[in-house]
N, C-alpha and C positions, 0 to 999 in steps of 0.2 A: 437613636433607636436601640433597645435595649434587644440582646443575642435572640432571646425567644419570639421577639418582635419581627426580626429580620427574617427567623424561618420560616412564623407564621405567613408571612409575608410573599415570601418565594413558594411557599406548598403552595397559596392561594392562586398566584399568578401565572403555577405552571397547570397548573390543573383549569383553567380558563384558559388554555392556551398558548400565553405569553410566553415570550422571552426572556430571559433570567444573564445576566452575566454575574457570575461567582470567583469566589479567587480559591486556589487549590496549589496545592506543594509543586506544579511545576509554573503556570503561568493561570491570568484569568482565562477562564471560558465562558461559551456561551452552551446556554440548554433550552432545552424545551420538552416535552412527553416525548419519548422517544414512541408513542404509541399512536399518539395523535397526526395525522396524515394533513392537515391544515398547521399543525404547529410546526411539523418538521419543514413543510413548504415554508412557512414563515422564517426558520432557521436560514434555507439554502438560499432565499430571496437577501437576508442579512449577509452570508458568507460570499456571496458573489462568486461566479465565474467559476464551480466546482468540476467542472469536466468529469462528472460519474466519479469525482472520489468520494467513496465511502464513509459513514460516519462513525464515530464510536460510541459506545455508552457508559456511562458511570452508573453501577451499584452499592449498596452498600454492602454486601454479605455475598460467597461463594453460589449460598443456597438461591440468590435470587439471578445471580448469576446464570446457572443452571436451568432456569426457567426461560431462557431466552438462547441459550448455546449450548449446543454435546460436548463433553468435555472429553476427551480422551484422557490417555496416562501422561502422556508429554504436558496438556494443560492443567492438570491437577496436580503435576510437582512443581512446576510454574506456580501454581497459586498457593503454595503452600510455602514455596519459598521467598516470594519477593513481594506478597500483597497481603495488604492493603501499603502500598505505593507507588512509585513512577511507572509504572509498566503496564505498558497494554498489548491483551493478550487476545492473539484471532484465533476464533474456533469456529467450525462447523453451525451457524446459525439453526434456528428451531424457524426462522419466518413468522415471528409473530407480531412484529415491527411496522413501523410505516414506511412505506416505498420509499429506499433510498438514503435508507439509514445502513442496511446489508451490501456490504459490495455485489458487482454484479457475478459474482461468483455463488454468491449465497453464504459468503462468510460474516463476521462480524469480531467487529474487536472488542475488549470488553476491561471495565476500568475500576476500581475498586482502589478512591482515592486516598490518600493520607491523611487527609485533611478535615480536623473534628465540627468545624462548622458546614462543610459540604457532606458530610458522613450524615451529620443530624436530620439535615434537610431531607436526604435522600431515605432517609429510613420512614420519616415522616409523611414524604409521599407516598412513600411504598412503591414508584414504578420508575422504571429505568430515565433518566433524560440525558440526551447526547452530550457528551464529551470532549467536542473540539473546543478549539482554541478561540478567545474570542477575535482574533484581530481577521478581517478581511481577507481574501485568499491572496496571500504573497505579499503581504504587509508585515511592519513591525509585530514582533513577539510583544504580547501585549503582559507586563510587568506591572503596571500601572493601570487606572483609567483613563488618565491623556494621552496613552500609547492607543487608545481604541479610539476615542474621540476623535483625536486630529488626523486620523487616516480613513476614517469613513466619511459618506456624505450625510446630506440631512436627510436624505430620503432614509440612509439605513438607519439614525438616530433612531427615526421614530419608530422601526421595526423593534425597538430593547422598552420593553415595559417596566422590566426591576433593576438595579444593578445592586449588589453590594461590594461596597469600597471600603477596603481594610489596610489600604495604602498600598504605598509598591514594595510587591513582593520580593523574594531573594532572587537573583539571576541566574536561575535552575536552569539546565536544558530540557529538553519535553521529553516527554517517555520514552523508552525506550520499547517497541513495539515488535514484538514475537510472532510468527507465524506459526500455529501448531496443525496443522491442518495435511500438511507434506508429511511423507515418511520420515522426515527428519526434522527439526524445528529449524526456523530461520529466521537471522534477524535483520527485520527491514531497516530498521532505525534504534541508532546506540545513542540513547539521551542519558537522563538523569540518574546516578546508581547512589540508591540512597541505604542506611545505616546499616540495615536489614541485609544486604546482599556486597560491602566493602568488604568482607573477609572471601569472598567466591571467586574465581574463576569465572569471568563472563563477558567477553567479547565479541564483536564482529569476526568470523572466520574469513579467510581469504576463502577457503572452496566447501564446498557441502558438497553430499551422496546423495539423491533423491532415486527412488524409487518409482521405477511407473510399470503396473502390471498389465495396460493398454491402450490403443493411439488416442484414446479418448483421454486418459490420466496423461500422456506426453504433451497433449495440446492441453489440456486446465495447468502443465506446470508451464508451458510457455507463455499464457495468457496470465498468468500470476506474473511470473517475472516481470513482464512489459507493464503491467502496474505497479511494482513497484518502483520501476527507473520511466515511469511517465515524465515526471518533470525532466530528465536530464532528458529526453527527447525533444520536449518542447527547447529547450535552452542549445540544444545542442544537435547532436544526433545519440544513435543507441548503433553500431555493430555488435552483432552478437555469431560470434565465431562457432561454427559446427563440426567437430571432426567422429568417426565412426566410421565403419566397416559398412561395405553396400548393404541396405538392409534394416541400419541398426535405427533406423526412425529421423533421419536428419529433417527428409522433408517433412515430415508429421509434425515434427518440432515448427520447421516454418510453416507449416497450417495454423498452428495455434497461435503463431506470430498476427497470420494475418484474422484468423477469427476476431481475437481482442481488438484489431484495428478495423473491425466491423468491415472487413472486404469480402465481395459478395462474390467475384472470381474466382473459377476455379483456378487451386494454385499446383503447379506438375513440376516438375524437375526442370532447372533451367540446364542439360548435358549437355544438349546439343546447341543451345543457343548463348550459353555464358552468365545472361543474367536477363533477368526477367523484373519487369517493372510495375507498381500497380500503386493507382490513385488509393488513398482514403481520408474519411471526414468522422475524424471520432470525437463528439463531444462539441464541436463545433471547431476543432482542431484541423486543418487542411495540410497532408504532409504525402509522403510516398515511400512505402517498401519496395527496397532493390531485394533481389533473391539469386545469390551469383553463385555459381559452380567454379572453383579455382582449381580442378583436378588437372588442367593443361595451362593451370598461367605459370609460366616460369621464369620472368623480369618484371622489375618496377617498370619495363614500356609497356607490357601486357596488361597490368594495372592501371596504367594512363588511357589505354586505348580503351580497357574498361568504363573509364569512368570515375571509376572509385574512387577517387582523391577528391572529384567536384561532388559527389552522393555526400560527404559528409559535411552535412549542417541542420539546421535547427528543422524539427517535424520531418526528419528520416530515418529510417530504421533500415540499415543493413544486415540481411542475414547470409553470410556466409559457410558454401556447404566447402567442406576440405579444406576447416581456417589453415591450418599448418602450412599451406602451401604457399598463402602469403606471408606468414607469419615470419618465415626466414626470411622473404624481400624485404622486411620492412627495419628500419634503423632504427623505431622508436614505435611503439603501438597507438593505436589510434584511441582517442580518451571519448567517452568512457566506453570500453571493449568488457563484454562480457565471454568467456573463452567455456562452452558445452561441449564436454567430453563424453558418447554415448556408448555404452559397452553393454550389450547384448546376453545375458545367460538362458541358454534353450534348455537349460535343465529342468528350470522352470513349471515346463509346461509346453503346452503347444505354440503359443506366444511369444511366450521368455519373458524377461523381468528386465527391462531397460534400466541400467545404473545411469544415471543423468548425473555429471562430477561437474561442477558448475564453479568457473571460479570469476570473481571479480576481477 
């Protein structure tokens, strides 16, 4: 089948609906209208088991970009430096999508490929189709079409209407995925860094500065975070360490903890009681948030009596108010620890300006 055949082909298919698997500068994906609310269903029914993660989109141009996301100034030096390539960039969504393509924050990541045959396609549609990866949720990196085939079932087979197969691809990592949405950009995920941006300066930070002007903006950055170390909770657990000055938002931060894990309790200060426990079911996901107060633990038997040492395993999330206080009991930190440092400026305003210093 001859180039212009194969586009004509994929415009036809996406636009009836279908499903489309493409090959692109980091791996295959799969697409579909990202506009279409039966094809995106079609999509999530193929990807299996998405537990509310969000989808992304591929365009071909800034401008059509902008038709579906606010871009700020953080996202418009991002697109000017590193796209059309590996990199997907979240901004502030416009909601003009179909349910479940926008995180449930209302953000949206946004993908403007390398790649002249998926560039063609997409111009030719003219409308945005999602961006993931074709292979199954938590399956092979799909390089090839026998990396997609032999890990789905037949049931998903028959959800893929087109595929184009242009052999196996190079062994790229996936994008590298930017959050621009925070008062500071962050990156969730450091994949592929391709010709365009080798001469830059552009890694994973150990810590960032976020900004939160109110308890409302401290709980969306604590519900961001727990998205994006979802998976290491399912696999694992997630402690997430709190230290600040009385006042400075600690429990506000574990409100957002427990928002994003859809818990419906009210959540108070555990001072007097140590730690405080609560069921949740996010996604289909069954786990439990500890919420412990370490301002009087002062030995690893206080920790044992605590608990903490049996809290840490897969679908639990520890938030710890006064980390530091274990932080010296401990011989070795607990993996993966994320360590929020909240520092207070009343200068501000009547409020203040929460510095949220966040280190991996």
């Amino acid at each position: 089948m001859q180039q212009t055949q194969i586009i004509d082909q994929a415009v036809k298919t996406l636009a009836a609906g279908g499903l489309i698997i493409f090959p692109s500068e980091t791996t295959y994906g799969a697409g579909v209208d990202a506009t279409n609310q039966a094809a995106v269903d079609k999509l999530l029914a193929y990807k299996a088991r998405r537990e509310g993660k969000p989808l992304s989109i591929a365009v071909s141009s800034q401008v059509e970009a902008e038709k579906y996301v606010k871009l700020n100034s953080h996202a418009k030096s991002f697109y000017q430096k590193f796209l059309p390539g590996p990199y997907t960039i979240i901004s502030e969504g416009r909601h003009k999508l179909a349910q479940g393509v926008e995180s449930e924050f209302g953000t949206l990541g946004v993908r403007i490929p390398d790649y002249e045959l998926l560039l063609k396609i997409l111009r030719k549609f003219d409308k945005p189709i999602t961006a993931t990866s074709a292979n199954a949720s938590d399956k092979k990196r799909p390089y090839e079409i026998e990396d997609i085939l032999n890990n789905i079932s037949a049931k998903q087979r028959k959800l893929i209407d087109f595929m184009i197969d242009v052999g196996k691809l190079p062994t790229n990592e996936p994008s590298t995925i930017i959050d621009t949405t925070l008062s500071t950009p962050v990156v969730l995920r450091q994949g592929n860094i391709n010709q365009k941006s080798k001469d830059r300066k552009f890694s994973v930070s150990t810590q960032v500065v976020l900004n939160s002007h109110s308890e409302a903006e401290t709980k969306s950055i604590a519900g961001k975070i727990c998205l994006q170390h979802w998976n290491q909770i399912k696999k694992t657990s997630l402690v997430i360490g709190l230290d600040g000055e009385l006042g400075a938002g600690k429990t506000i931060f574990a409100k957002g903890v427990a928002e994003f894990l859809q818990i419906r309790e009210p959540i108070t200060s555990p001072t007097y009681t140590y730690v405080r426990e609560y069921d949740f079911k996010r996604h289909g996901v069954v786990g439990k948030l500890f919420h412990l107060d370490a301002w009087k633990v002062e030995s690893e038997a206080d920790l044992k009596n605590l608990g903490f040492f049996d809290m840490l395993r897969a679908n639990n999330v520890i938030v710890v108010e006064w980390w530091s206080q274990i932080e010296r009991l401990l011989t070795s930190p607990p993996a993966p620890l994320l360590c929020v440092s909240i520092e207070t400026d009343l200068r501000r305003g009547e409020q203040g300006v929460r510095f949220l210093k966040i280190k991996n």
